[in-house]
N, C-alpha and C positions, 0 to 999 in steps of 0.2 A: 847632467849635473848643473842646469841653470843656466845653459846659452843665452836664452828668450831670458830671462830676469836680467842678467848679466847684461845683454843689448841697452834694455830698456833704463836701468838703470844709472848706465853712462849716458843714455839719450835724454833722460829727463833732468839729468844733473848737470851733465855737460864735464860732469867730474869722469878720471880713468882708476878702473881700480887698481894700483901697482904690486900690493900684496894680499894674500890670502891664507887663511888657518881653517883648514875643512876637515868637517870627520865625514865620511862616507861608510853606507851600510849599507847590508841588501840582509832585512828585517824578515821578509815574507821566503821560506823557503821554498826554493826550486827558480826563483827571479832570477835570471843570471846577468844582471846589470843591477847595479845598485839604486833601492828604492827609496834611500832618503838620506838627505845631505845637511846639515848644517856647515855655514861658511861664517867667518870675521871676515869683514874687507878694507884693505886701509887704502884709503886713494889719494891721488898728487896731488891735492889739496888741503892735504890733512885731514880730510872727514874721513870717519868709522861709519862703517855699516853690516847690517846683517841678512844672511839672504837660508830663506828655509826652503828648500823642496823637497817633494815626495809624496809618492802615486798611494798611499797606504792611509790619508787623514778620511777615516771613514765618515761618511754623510757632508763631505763637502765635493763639491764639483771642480771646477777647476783651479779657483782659486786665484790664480793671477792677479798681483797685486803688487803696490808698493805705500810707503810713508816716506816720506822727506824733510826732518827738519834742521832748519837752519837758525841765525840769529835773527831772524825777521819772524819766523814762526815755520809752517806746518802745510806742507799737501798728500791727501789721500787719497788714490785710487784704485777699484775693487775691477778686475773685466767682467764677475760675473753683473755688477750695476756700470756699465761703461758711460753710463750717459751726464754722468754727474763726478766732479773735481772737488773735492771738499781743501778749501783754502782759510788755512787758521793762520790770520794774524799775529805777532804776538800783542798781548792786552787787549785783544779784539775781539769780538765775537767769532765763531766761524761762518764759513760763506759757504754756500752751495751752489759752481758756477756747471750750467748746466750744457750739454753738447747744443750747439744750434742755437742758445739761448743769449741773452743780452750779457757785456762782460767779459765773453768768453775768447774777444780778438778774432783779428782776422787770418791767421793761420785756421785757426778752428772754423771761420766758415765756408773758409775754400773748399776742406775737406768734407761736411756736413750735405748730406744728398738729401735729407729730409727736415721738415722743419722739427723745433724743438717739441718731444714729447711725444715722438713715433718712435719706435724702437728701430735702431742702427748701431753698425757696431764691424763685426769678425769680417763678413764677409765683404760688407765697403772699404775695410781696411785692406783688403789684398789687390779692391779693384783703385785705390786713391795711390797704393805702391805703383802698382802697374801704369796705371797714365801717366803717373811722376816718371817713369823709367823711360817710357815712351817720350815724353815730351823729353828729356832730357840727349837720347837717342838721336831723334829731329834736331834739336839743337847743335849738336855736333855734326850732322852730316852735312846742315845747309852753314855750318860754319857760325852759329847766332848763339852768344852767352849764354852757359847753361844756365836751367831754373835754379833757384835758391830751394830747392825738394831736398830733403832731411832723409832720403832715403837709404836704408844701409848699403854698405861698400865691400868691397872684395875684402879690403884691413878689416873692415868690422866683423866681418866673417873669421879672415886670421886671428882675431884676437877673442875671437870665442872657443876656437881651437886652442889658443896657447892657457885662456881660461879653465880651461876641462883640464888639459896638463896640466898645469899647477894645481887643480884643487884634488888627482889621482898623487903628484908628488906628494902632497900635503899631508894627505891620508896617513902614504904609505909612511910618512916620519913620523908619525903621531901626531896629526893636526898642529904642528910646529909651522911658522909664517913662512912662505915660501914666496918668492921674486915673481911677478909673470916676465914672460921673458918679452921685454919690448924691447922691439928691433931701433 
């Protein structure tokens, strides 16, 4: 029901979602988990948001995606084009800041293994987790500040679990707003 949306979504915002109003369906007979979700999401900041999944949107691949906007403007990113951050200003033109490319800060190019305009993406992402995890590992053992690595946590795991229960309570009320339970 949207763990990966739900991560990524607190990680790019930096916002928590604190409640949720989901309908859940399983559309395709004989699925026995549900194939497709719409969610409301209200988070401790007071921003609205909306989170759509489901394995059933015919001729599209995976989809993975987000929009964010705020009183400054606009960012949009697609996985299946990972290489590119579309950044709307507001009263601005929009910007195309490219992975590996100029603009793009230096978090983006610690993680970039290839220059800009070679395709990279899924699977450096699992190997850029992994050395974060590693280096972070080393740092505890020889006792040396861990890295500033953004990588997810055991809570962030718990709160994709208490995610999924609230948007099954949610359901079952009739997509009526439901609390996640943070501890």
């Amino acid at each position: 029901t949207g763990t990966h949306a739900h991560h990524l979504i607190e990680f790019v915002t930096g916002a928590r979602v604190v409640e949720l109003s989901a309908d859940l369906a399983t559309l395709v007979p004989g699925h026995r988990l549900e194939d497709h979700a719409t969610m409301h999401l209200r988070f401790d900041n007071g921003a609205r948001g909306y989170l759509w999944n489901t394995t059933i949107a015919c001729g599209n691949e995976n989809g993975l995606a987000f929009r964010v906007y705020g009183e400054k403007g606009g960012l949009a990113w697609r996985q299946e084009h990972p290489n590119h951050l579309f950044h709307s200003p507001l009263r601005a033109p929009t910007r195309i800041l490219t992975r590996g490319g100029f603009g793009a800060g230096p978090a983006a190019e610690a993680v970039s293994r290839v220059p800009a305009g070679h395709p990279e993406g899924y699977l450096e992402a699992f190997a850029n987790l992994y050395a974060e995890i590693a280096d972070a590992v080393l740092a505890a053992k020889t006792g040396a500040p861990p890295p500033a690595a953004p990588f997810p946590t055991v809570e962030d795991g718990a709160r994709g679990v208490r995610f999924m229960f609230a948007a099954q309570a949610s359901a079952r009320k009739g997509s009526r707003f439901v609390a996640l339970d943070n501890p």
